[in-house]
N, CA, C and O of each residue as an XYZ file, in Angstrom:
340
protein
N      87.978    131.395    111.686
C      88.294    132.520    110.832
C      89.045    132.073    109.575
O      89.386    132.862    108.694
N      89.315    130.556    109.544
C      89.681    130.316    108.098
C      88.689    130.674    106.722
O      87.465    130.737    106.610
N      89.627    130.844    105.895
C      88.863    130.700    104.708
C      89.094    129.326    103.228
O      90.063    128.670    102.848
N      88.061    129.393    102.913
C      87.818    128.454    102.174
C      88.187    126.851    102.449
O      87.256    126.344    103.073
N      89.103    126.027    102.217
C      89.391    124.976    102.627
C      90.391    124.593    103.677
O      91.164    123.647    103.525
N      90.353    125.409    104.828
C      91.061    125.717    106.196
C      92.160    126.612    105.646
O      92.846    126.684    106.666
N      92.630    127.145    104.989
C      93.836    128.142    104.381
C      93.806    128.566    105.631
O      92.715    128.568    106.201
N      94.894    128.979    106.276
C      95.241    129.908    107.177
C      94.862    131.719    106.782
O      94.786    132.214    105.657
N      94.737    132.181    107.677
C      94.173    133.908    107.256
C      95.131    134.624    106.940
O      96.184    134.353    107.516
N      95.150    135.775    105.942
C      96.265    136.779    105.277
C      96.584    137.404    106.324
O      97.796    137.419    106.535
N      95.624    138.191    107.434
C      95.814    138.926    108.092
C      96.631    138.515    108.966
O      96.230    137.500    109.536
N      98.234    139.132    109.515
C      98.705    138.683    110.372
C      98.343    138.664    111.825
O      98.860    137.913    112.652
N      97.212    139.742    112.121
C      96.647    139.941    113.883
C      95.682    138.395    114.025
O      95.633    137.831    115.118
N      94.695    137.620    112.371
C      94.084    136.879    112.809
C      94.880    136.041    112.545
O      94.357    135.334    113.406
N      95.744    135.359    112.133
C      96.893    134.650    111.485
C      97.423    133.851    113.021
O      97.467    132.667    113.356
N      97.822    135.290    113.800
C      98.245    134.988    114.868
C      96.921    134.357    115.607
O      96.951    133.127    115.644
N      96.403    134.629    115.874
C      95.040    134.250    116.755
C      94.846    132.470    116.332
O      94.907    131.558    117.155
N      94.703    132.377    115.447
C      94.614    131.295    114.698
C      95.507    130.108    115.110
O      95.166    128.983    115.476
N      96.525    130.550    114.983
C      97.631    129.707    115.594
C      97.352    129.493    117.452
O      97.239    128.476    118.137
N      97.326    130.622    117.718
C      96.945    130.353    119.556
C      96.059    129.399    119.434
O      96.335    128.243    119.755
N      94.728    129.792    118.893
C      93.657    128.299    119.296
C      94.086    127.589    118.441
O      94.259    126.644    119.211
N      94.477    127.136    117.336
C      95.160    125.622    117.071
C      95.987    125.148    117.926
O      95.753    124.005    118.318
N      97.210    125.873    118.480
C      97.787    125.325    119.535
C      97.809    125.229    120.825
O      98.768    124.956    121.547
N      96.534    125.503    121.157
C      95.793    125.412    122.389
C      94.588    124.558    122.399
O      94.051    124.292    123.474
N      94.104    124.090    121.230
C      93.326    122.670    121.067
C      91.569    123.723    121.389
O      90.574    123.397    122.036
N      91.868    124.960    120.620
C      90.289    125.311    120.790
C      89.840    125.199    119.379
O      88.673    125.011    119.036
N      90.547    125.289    118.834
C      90.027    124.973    117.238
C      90.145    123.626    116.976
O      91.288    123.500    117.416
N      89.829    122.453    116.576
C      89.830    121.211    115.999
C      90.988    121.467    114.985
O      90.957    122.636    114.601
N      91.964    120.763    114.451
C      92.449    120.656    113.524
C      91.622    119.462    112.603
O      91.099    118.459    113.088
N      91.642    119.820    111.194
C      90.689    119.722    110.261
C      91.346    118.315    109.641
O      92.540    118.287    109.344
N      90.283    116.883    109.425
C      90.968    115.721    109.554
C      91.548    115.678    107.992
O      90.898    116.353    107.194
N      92.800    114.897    107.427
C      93.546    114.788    106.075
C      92.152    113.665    105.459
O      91.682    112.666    106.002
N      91.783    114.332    104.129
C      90.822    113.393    103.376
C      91.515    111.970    103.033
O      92.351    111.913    102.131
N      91.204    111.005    103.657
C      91.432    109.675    102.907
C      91.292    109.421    101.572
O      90.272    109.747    100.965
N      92.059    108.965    101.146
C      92.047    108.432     99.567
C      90.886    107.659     98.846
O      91.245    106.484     98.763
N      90.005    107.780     98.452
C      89.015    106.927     97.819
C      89.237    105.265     97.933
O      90.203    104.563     97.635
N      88.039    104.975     98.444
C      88.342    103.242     98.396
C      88.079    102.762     97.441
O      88.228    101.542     97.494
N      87.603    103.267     96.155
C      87.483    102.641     94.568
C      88.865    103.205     94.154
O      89.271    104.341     94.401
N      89.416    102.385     93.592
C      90.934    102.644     92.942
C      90.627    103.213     91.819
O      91.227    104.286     91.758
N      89.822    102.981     90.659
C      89.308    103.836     89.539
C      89.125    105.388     89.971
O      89.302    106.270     89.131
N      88.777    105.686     91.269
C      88.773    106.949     91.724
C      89.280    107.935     91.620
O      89.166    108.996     91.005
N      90.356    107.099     92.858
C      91.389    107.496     93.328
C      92.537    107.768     92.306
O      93.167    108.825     92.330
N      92.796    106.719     91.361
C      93.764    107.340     89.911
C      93.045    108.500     89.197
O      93.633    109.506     88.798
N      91.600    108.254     89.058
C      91.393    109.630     88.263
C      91.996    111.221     89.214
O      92.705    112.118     88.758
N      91.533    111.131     90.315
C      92.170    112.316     91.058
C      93.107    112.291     90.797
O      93.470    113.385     90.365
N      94.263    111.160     90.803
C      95.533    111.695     90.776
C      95.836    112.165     89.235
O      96.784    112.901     88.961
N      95.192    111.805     88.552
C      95.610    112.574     87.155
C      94.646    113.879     86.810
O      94.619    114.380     85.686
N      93.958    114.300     87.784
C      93.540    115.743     87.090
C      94.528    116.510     88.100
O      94.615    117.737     88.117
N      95.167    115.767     88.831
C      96.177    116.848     90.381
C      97.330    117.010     88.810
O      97.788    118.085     88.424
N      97.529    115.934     88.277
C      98.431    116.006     87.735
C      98.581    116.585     85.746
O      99.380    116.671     84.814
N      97.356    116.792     86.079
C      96.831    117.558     84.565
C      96.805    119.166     84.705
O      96.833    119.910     83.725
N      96.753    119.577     85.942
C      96.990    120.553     86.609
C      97.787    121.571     86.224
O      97.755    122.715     85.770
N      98.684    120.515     86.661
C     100.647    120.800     86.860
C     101.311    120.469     85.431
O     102.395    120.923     85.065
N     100.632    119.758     84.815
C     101.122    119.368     83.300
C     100.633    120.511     82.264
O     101.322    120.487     81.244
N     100.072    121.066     82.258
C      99.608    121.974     81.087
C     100.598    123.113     81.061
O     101.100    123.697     80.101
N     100.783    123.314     82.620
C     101.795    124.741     82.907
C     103.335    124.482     82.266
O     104.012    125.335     81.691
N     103.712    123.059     82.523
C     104.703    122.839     82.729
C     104.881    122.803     81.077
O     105.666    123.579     80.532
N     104.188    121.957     80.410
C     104.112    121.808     79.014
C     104.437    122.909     78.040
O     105.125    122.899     77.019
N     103.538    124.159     78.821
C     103.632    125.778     77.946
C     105.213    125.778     78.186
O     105.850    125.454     77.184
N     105.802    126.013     79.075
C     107.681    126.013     79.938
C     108.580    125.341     78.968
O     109.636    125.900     78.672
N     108.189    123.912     78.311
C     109.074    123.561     77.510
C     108.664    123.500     75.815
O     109.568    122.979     75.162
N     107.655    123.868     75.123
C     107.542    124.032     74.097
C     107.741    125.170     73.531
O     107.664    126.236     74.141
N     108.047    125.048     72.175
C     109.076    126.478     71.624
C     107.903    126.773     70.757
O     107.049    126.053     70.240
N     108.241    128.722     70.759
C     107.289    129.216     70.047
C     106.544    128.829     68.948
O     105.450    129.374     68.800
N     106.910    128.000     68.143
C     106.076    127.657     66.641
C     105.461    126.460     67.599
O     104.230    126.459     67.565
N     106.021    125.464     68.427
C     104.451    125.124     69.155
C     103.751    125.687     69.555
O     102.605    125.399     69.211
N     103.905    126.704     70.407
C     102.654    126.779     71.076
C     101.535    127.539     70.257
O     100.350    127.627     70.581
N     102.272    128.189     68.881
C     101.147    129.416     68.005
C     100.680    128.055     67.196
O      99.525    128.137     66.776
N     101.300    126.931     66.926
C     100.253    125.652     66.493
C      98.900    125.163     67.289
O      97.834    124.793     66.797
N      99.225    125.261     68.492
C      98.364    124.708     69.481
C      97.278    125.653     69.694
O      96.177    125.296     70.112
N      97.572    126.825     69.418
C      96.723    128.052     69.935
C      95.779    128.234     68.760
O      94.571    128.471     68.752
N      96.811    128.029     67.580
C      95.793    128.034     66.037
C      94.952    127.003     66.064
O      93.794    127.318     65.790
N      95.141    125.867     66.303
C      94.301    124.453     66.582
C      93.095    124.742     67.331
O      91.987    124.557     66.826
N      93.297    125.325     68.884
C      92.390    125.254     69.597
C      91.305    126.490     68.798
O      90.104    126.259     68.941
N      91.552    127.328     68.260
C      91.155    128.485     68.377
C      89.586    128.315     66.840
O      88.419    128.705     66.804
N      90.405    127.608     65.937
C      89.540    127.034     65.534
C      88.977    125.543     65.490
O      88.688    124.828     64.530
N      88.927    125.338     66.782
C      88.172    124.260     67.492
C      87.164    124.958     67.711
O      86.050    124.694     67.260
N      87.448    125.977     68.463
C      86.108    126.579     69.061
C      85.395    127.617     67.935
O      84.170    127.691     68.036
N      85.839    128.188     67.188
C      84.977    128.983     65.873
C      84.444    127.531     65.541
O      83.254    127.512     65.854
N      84.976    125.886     64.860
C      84.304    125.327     64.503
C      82.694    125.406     65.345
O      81.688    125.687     64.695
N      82.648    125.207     66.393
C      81.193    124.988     67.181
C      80.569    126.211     66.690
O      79.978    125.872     65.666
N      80.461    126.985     66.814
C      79.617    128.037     66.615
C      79.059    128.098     64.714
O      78.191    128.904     64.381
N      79.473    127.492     64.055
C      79.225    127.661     62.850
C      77.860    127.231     62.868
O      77.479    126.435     63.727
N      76.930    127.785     61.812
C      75.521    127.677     61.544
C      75.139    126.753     60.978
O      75.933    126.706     60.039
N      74.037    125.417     60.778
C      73.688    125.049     59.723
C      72.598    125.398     58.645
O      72.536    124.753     57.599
């Protein structure tokens, strides 16, 4: 009754249920993914985990005249593409 990538269920009646057969060994607990054996990989994952968490964090410490720079930048980034030839 999990959803999506084993998340435990919102509902607390299946929530509970859930827990009984995990801790009663009727459900399998779901094995931890090993780390990539190419190291080129494995760093790229760790920097989009961490590109993630950096963008949010980035908006948190830049002051208003950054971020209406960044927003003006991007904004015609993207009008640039659409222009006609």
């Amino acid at each position: 009754m999990t959803i999506g990538k084993g998340k435990r269920p919102r509902d607390p009646n299946q929530l509970a249920k859930w827990i009984v057969d995990r801790s009663t060994g009727q459900i399998p607990e779901e094995p931890k993914a090993a780390p990539p054996t190419d190291l080129s990989a494995y760093m790229a994952a760790m920097g989009r985990k961490g590109g993630q968490i950096g963008g949010k964090r980035r908006l948190k410490t830049m002051t208003k005249e950054q971020r209406r720079k960044v927003a003006a930048k991007a904004a015609k980034t993207r009008w640039a593409k659409h222009v006609k030839k």
